[in-house]
MISE-297331 format. One record per residue (C-alpha): residue number from 1; residue in one letter; x, y, z. Coordinates in nm, 2 decimals, padded with zeros to 4 digits. Example, Ala and Ser with C-alpha at 12.3 -4.5 7.8 and 13.67 -1.06 7.14 Angstrom:
<node><seq>1</seq><type>a</type><xx>01.23</xx><yy>-00.45</yy><zz>00.78</zz></node>
<node><seq>2</seq><type>s</type><xx>01.37</xx><yy>-00.11</yy><zz>00.71</zz></node>
//
This chain:
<node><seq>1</seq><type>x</type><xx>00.00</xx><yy>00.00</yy><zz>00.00</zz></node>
<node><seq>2</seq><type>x</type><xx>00.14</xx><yy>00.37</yy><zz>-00.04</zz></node>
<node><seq>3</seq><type>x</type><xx>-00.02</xx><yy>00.69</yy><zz>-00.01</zz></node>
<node><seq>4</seq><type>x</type><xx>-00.12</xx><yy>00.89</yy><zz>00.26</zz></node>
<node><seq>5</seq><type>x</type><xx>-00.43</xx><yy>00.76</yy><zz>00.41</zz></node>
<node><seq>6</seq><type>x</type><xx>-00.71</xx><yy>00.98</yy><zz>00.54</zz></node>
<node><seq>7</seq><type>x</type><xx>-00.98</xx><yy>00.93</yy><zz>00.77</zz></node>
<node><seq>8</seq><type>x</type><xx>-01.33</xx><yy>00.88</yy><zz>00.66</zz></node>
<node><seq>9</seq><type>x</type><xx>-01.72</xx><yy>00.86</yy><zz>00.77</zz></node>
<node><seq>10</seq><type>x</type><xx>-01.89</xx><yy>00.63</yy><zz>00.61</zz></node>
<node><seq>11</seq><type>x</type><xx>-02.30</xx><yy>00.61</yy><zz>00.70</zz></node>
<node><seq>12</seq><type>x</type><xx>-02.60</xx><yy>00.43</yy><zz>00.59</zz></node>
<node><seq>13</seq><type>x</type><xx>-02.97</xx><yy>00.38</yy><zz>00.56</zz></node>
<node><seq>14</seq><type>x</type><xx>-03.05</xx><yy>00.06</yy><zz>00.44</zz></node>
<node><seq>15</seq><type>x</type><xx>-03.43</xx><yy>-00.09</yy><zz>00.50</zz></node>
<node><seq>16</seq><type>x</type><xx>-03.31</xx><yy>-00.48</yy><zz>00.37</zz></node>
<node><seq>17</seq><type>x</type><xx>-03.18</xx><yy>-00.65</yy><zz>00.61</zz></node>
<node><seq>18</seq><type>x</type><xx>-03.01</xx><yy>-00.88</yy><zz>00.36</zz></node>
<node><seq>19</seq><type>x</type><xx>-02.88</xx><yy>-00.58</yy><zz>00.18</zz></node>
<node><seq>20</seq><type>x</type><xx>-02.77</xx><yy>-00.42</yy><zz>00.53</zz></node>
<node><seq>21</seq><type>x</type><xx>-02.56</xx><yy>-00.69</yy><zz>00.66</zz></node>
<node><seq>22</seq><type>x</type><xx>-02.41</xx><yy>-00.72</yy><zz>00.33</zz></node>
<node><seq>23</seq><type>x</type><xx>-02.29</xx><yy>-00.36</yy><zz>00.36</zz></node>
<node><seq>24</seq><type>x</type><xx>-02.15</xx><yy>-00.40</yy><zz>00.70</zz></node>
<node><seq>25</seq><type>x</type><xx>-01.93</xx><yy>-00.66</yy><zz>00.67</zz></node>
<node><seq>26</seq><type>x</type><xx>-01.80</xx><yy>-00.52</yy><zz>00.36</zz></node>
<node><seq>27</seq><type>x</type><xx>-01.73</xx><yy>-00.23</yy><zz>00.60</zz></node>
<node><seq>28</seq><type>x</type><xx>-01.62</xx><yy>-00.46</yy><zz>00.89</zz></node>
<node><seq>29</seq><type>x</type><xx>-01.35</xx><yy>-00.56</yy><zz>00.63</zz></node>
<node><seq>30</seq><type>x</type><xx>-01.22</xx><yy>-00.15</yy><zz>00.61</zz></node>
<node><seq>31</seq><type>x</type><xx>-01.27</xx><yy>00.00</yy><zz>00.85</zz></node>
<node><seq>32</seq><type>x</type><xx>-01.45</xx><yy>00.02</yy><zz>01.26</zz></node>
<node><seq>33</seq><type>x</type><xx>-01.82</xx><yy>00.02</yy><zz>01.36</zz></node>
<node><seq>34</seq><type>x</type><xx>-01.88</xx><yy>00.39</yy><zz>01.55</zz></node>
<node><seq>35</seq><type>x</type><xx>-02.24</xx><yy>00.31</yy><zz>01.56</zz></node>
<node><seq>36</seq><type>x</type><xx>-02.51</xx><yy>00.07</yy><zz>01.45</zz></node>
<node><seq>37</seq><type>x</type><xx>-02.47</xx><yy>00.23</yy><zz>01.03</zz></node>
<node><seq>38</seq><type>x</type><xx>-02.16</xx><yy>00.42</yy><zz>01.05</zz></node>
<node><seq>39</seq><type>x</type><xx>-01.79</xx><yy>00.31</yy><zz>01.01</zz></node>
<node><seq>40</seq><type>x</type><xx>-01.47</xx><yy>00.48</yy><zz>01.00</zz></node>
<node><seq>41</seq><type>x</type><xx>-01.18</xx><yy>00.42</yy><zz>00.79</zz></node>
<node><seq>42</seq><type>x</type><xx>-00.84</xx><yy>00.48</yy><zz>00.77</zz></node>
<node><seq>43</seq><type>x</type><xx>-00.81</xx><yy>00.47</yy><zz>00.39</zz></node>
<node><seq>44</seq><type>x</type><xx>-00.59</xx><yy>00.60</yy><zz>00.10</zz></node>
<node><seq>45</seq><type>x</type><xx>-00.76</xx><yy>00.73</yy><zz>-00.16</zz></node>
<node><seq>46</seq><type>x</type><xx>-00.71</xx><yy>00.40</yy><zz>-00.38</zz></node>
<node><seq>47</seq><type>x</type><xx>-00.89</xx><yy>00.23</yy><zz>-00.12</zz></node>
<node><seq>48</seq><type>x</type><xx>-01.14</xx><yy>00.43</yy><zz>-00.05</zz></node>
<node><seq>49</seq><type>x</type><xx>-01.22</xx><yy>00.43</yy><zz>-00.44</zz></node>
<node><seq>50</seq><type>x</type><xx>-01.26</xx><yy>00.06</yy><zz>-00.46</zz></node>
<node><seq>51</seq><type>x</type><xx>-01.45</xx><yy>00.03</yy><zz>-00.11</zz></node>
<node><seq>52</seq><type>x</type><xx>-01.70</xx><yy>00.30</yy><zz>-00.25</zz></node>
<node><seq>53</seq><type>x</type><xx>-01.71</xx><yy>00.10</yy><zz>-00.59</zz></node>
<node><seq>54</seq><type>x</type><xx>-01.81</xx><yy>-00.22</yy><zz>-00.41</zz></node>
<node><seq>55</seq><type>x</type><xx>-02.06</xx><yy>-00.02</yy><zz>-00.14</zz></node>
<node><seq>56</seq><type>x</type><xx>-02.20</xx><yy>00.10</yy><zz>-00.45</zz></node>
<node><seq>57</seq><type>x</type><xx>-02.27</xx><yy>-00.21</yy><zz>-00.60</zz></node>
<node><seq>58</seq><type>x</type><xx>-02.44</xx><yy>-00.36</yy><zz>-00.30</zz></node>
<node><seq>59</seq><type>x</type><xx>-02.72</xx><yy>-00.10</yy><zz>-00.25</zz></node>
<node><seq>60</seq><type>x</type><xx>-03.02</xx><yy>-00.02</yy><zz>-00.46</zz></node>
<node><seq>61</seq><type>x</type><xx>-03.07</xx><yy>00.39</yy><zz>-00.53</zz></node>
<node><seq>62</seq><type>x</type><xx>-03.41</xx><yy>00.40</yy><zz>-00.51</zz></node>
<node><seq>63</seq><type>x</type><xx>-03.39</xx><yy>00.23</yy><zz>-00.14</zz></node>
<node><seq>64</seq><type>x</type><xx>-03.07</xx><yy>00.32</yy><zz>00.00</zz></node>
<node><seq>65</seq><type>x</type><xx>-02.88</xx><yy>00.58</yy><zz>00.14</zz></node>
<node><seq>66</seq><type>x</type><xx>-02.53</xx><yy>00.60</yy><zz>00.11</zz></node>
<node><seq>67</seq><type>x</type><xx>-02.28</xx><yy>00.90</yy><zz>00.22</zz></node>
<node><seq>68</seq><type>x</type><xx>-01.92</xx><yy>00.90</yy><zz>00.31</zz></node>
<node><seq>69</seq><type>x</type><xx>-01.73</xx><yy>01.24</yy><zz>00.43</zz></node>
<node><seq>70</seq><type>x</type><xx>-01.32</xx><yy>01.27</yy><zz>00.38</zz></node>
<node><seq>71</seq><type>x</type><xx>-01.20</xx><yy>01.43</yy><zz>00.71</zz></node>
<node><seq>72</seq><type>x</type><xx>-00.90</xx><yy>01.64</yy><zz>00.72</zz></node>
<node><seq>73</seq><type>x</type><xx>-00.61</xx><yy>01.59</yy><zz>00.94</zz></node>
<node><seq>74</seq><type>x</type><xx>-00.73</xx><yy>01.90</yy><zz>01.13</zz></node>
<node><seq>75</seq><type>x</type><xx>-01.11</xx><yy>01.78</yy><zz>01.14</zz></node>
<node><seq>76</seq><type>x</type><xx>-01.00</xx><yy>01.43</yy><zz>01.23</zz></node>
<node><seq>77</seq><type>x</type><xx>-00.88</xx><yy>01.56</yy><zz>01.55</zz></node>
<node><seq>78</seq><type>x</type><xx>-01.11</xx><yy>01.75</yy><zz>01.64</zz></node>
<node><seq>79</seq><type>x</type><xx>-01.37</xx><yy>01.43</yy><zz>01.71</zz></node>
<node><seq>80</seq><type>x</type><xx>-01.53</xx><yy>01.46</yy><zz>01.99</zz></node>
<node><seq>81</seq><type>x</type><xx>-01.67</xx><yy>01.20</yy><zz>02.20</zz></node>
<node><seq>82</seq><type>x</type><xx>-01.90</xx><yy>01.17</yy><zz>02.51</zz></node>
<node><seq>83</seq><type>x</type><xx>-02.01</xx><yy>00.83</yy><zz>02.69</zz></node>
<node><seq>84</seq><type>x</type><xx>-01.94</xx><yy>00.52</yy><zz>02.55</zz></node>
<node><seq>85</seq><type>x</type><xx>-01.81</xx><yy>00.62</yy><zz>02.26</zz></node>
<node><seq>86</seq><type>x</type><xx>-01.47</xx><yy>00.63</yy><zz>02.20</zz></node>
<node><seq>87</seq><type>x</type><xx>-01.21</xx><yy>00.80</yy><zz>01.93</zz></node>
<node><seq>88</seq><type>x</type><xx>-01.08</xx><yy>00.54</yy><zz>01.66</zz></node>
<node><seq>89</seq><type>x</type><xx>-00.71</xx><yy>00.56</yy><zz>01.67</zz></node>
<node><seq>90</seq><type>x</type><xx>-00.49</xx><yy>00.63</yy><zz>01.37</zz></node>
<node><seq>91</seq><type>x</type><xx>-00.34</xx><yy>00.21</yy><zz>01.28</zz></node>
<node><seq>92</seq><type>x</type><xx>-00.04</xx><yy>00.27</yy><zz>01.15</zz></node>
<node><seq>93</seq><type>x</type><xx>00.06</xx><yy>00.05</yy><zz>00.82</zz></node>
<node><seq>94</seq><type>x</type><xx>00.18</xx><yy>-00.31</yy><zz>00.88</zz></node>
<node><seq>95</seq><type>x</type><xx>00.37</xx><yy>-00.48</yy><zz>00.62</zz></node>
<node><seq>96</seq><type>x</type><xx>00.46</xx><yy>-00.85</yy><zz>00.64</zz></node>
<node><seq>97</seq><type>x</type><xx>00.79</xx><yy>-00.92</yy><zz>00.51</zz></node>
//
């Protein structure tokens, strides 16, 4: 992998369940659950690309909601939190040599 990777918001509205659990664990795969329909993801744009591309694919328009926001390293710090919730840390790279 190579690029810089940015952080982003992924959320959904999905009304099939088959269709719904479909879309999270194509999530699960990419990034981490924040709440019941929203993920996070560390991504480089590349990723995030082909992630869209496949989210895409697994929704139907005239059903589903689908919206993802790109955070800036200036907004990504700025995440607040209150409760339970908790801020999803930056995971660094690993390469397995």
């Amino acid at each position: 992998m190579s690029g810089k990777r940015a952080r982003y918001v992924v959320a959904y509205d999905i009304p099939d369940d088959k269709r719904r659990t479909k879309m999270a664990r194509t999530l699960e795969g990419h990034g981490e659950r924040v709440q019941y329909s929203v993920f996070e993801c560390q991504l480089t744009e590349a990723q995030f690309e082909r992630l869209w591309k496949a989210l895409t694919k697994l929704m139907r328009a005239e059903e589903d909601s689908l919206r993802a926001y790109r955070l800036c390293g200036e907004c990504a710090r700025w995440v607040k939190t209150a409760g339970q919730a908790r801020v999803v840390e930056d995971v660094p790279e690993v390469y397995i040599v």
